[in-house]
C-alpha positions in Angstrom: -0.3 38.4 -6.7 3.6 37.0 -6.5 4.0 33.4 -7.0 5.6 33.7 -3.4 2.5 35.5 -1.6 0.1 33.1 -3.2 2.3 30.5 -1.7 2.5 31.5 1.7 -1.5 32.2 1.9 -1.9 28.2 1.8 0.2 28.0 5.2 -3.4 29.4 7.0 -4.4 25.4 6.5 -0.5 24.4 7.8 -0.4 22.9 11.5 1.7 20.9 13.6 2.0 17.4 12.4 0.7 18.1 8.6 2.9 16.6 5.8 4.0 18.9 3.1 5.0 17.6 -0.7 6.8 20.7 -1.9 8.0 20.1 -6.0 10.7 22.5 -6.3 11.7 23.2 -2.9 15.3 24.5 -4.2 13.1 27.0 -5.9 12.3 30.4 -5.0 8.8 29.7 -4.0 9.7 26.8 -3.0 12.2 27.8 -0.7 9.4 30.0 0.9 6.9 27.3 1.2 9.2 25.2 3.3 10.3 27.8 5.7 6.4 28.5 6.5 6.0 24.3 6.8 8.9 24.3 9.2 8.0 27.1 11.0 4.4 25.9 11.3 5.8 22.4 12.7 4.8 20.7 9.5 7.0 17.9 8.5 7.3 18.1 4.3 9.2 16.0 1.4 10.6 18.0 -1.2 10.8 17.2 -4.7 13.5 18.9 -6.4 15.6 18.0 -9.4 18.9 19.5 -7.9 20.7 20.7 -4.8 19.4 17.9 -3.1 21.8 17.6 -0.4 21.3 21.6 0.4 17.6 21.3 0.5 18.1 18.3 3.1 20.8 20.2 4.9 18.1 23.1 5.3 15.6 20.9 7.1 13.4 18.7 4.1 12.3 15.6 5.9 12.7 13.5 3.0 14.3 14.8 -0.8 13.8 12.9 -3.8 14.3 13.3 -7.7 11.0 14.3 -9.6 12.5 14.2 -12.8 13.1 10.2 -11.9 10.4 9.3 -9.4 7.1 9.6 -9.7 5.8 12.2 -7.4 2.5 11.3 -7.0 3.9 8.0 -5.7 5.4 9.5 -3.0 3.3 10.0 -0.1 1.5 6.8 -0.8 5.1 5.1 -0.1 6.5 6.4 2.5 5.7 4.6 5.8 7.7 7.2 7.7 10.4 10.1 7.1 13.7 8.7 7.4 15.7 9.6 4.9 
């Protein structure tokens, strides 16, 4: 199965309201994975390590560096998505 089909068989769990920590979101699959969170209503931070400013410009809720932040500390951070 294509990275990109697998990808897009996780939105089934995707609602409204659901955050979404996407690494690579100026990826290909990423890319697709954040157009299904969007169009689902999910809010999502992406993680990419460049074309920041186009990711946020496409809709991310929140961009940040993974090659400087730790990821995982993320979500555990964040106290709301204001970028």
């Amino acid at each position: 199965m294509p990275a990109s089909a697998s990808a897009a068989s996780l939105t089934k769990y995707m609602k409204r309201g659901d955050r979404v920590l996407i690494l690579g979101a100026s990826g290909g699959v990423g890319t697709c994975v954040w157009q299904f969170a969007k169009l689902y209503g999910a809010s999502f931070i992406a993680g990419t390590s460049t074309a920041s400013e186009l990711v946020l410009s496409l809709g991310a809720d929140r961009v940040f560096d993974y090659r400087t932040t730790n990821w995982w500390e993320v979500p555990k951070n964040l106290t709301s998505f204001s970028t």
